[in-house]
N, C-alpha and C positions, 0 to 999 in steps of 0.2 A: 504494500500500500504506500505510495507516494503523501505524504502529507503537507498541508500550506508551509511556507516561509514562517506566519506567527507562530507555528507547533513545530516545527523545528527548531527554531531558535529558541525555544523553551526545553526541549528535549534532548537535542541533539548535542554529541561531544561530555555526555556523563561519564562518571567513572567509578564503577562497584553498583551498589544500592545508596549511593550515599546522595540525599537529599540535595546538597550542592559538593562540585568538587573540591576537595582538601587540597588544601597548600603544604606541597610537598617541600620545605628549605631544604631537604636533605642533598648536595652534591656527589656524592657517589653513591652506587651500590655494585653487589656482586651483576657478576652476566650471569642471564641467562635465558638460555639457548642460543648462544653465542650473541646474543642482543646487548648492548650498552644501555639500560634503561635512565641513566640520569647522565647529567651533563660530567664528564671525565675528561683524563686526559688524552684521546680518542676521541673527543666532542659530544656525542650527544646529543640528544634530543631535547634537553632542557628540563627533563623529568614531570612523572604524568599531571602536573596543574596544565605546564606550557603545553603537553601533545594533546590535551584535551582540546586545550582552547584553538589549536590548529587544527584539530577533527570536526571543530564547530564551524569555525572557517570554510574549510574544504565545502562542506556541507552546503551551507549558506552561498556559496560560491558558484557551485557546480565543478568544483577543483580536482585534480586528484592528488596534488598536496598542498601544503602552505607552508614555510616556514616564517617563524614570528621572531622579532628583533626587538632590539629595547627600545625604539624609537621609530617614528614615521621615516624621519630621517634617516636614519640606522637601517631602514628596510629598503629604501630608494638607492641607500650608499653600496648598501648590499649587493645588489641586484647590479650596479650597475658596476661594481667593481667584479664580481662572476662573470659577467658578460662582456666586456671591453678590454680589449689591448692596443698595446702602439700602433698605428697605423688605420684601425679603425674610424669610422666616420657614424656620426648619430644626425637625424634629424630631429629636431624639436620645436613644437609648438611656442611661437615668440612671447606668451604667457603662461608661466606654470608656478608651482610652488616657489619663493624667494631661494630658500636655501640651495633646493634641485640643481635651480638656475647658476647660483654660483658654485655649486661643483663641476656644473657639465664646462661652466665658461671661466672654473681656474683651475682646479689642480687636475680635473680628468686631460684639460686641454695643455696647460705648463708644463705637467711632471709626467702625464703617462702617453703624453701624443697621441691623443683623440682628437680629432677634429669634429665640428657641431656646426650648422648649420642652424639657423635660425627660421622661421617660416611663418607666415599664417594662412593655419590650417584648415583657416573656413573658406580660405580659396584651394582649390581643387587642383586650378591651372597649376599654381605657386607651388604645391606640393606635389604636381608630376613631375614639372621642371628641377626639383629637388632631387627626386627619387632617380633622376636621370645618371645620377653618378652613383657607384655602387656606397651601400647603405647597410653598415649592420647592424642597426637599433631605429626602432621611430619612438617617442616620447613622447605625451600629453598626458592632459586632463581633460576627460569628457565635458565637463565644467570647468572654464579655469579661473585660477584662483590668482588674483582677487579681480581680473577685468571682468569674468562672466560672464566668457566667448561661451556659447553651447556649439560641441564641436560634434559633426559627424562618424562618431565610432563605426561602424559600421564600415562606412566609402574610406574612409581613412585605412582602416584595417587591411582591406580588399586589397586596397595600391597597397601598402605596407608589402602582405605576403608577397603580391605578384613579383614587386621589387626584389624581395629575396631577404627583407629582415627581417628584426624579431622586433613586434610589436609590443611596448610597457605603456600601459597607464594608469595612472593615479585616479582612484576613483573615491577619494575620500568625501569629496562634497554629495557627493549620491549615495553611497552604501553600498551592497548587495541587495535591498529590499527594494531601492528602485530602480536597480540597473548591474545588470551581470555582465563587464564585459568580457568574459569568456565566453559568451553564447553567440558571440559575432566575432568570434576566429581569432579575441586578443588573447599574447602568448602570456603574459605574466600581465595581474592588476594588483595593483600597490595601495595599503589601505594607510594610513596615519590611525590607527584603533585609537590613538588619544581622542579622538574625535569623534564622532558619530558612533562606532563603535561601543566604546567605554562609555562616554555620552556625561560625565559626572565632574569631568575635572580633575579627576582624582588618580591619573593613572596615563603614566608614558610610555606606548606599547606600538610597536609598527607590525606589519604583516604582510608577504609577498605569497600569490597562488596561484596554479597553473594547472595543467592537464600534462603537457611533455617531461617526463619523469627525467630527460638527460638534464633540462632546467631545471629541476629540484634539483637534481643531486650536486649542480654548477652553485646552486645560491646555499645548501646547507652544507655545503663543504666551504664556502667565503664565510659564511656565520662563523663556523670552527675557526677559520686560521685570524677573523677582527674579533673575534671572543665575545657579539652583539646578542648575545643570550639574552632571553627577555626575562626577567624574575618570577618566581610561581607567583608573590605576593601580587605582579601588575598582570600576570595571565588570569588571574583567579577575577580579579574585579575588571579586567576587559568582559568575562564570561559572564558576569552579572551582566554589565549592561548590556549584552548582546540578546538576554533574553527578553526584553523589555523594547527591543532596536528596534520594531514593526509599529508600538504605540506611539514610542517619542515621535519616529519622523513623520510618520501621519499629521501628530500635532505641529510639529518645527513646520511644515509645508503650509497647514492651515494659517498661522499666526503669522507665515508672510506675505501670504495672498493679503492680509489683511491690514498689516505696514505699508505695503506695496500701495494697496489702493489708499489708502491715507496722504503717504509721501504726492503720489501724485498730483494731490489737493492743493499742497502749500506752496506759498510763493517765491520762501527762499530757494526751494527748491528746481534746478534748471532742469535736471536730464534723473534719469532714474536706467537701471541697469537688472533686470533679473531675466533670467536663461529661459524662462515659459512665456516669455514675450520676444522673442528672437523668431523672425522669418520664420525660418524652418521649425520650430517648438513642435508644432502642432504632428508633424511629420517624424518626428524621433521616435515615437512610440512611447516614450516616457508616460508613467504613470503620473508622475511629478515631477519635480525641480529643485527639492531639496528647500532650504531653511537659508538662503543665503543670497544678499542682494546688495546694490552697492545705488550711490546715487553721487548726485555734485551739487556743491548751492553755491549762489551768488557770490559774486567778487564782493567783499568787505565783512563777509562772515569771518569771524576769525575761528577756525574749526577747534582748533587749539585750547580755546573756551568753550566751544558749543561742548566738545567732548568733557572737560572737567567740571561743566555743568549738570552733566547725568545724576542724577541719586540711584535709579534702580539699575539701570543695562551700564554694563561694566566697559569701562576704558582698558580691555585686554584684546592682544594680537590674534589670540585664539580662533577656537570656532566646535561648534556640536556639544557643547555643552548645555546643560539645562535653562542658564541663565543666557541675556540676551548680552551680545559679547561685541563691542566698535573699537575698529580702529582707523586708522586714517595712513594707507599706502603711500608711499613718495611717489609722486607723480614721474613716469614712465614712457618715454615715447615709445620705445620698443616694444615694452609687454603692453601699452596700449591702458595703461591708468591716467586721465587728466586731471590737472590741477585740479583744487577743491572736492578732494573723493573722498567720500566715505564708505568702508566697507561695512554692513551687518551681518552676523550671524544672530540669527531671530533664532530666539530662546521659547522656553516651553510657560511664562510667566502668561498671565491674562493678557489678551493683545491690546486690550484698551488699556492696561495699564505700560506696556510699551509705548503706544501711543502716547498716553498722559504723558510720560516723563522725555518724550521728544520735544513734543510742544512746551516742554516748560524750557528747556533747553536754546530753543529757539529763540524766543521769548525773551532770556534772559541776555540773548546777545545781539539783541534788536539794538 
């Protein structure tokens, strides 16, 4: 029996009868059947909190493995140090996570002689004229962070393989509940579980998943040799929240349709930015858009106080946490952020009360 996404992720990745899975600190134990069951000096699996929470993964994925990192970071550096050597070449979408960003465009490109290409990947032409020179990686986010291009996973993928490389992308602003890019031919999808996943705040946890088992064995044998083991303490409560990941983002998606049309209303407000109002939305198949929107306001705002004026939504870089979370990008002509932006991640709080504490914000920098 196949069961929904909300019954698995409440059931799926258990371990014995035990009501939730135990936090196993223990770093060794004996083998057996010639198996390493905890992280040693041999590597590991990280011991059974962390392969649970990658059995829940997988699951949630449509994977046939996952390995989990102590960090979103840690899972992208991962993945992308298994897969790259000198002389290689990556393309990448001209907006992605900041940090990604400056590894593909300093030490993967300074120290280990990768070459990156830059693109944007909601032009078609621009990424075949890319793929034109041989290509062993393509890079995004279905959504990216923080311009909030919605990008074509799918056509992208298609030229990706035809080209002959191996497709990675970051799917932390969507989840697995809204969007599985393994189901449209992507080779490895890279979560940041501090986020959506864990959903709490409380827990810094990465996780890379795939179907081609010679790519597992490429990204848990680079886990072993950078030691990016994820702790059973941050596996055990990524697991909580992942049972729970079906309610929140239902809510997180509600509460920004409902910022969204709000924003729209005000007059400091110039331009507004969210991924379910883009051209093509309608045609993704997406059930939703995720909890995440970005907007710009007038010249003489000084954002710098709109934001220190907040009482309830938090002045943090973050995002997929319970609370509603702003920050403010450096304006970017590359990744395509303009002056005067603000990023949200819409929180699970009452939306009129997101609202209230916008407006007061406004208001106070009138």
């Amino acid at each position: 029996m196949t069961h929904d996404f909300s019954t698995r992720s409440i059931h799926s990745g258990r371990y014995a009868d035990s009501s939730a899975v135990p936090i196993f600190q223990a770093i060794n134990a004996p083998l057996h059947d010639e198996k390493v069951e905890y992280v040693s000096a041999v590597g590991g699996v990280g011991g059974p909190t962390t392969e649970a929470l990658e059995t829940l993964v997988s699951d949630l994925e449509g994977a046939n493995w996952s390995v989990a990192a102590a960090s979103g970071m840690g899972a992208i550096a991962n993945t992308l140090f298994a897969l790259l050597q000198a002389g290689d070449r990556v393309v990448a979408h001209r907006c992605i996570y900041s940090y990604a960003s400056r590894l593909l465009d300093g030490d993967l490109t300074q120290k280990w002689g990768v070459t990156v290409e830059w693109v944007d990947m909601r032009d078609m032409a621009a990424l075949e004229k890319a793929l034109e020179k041989p290509t062993k990686l393509i890079y995004f986010d279905p959504i990216s962070n923080p311009a909030m291009h919605l990008l074509d996973t799918a056509e992208i993928t298609k030229r990706g393989k035809q080209a002959g490389a191996i497709v990675v992308t970051d799917n932390t602003l969507l989840s697995p509940y809204l969007f599985k890019p393994l189901d449209v031919g992507v080779d490895i999808v890279i979560h940041s579980a501090t986020k959506y996943l864990a959903g709490h705040g409380d827990a810094l946890a990465g996780v890379a998943s795939g179907r081609d088992s010679e790519l597992g064995e490429k990204l848990a044998q680079m886990r072993t040799f950078l030691g990016g083991f994820l702790a059973p303490m941050n596996a055990f409560l990524v697991m909580r929240g992942i049972r729970t990941l079906p309610f929140r983002m239902d809510r997180h998606c509600d509460n920004t349709l409902s910022v969204l049309a709000w924003l729209k209303t005000q007059p400091q407000v110039t331009s507004v930015r969210y991924a379910g109002e883009t051209p093509h939305a309608a045609a993704s198949g997406l059930p939703a858009f995720g909890g995440m929107l970005a907007f710009t306001v007038q010249d003489g705002i000084d954002l710098k106080q709109f934001r220190a004026e907040l009482k309830m939504c938090r002045p943090w870089g973050s995002l997929g946490d319970i609370e509603t979370l702003v920050t403010l990008p450096a304006a970017s002509e590359l990744r395509d952020i303009p002056p005067n932006y603000v990023r949200m991640a819409v929180g699970l709080e009452a939306p009129q009360d997101i609202i209230a504490d916008l407006q007061q914000a406004f208001e106070a920098c009138a």
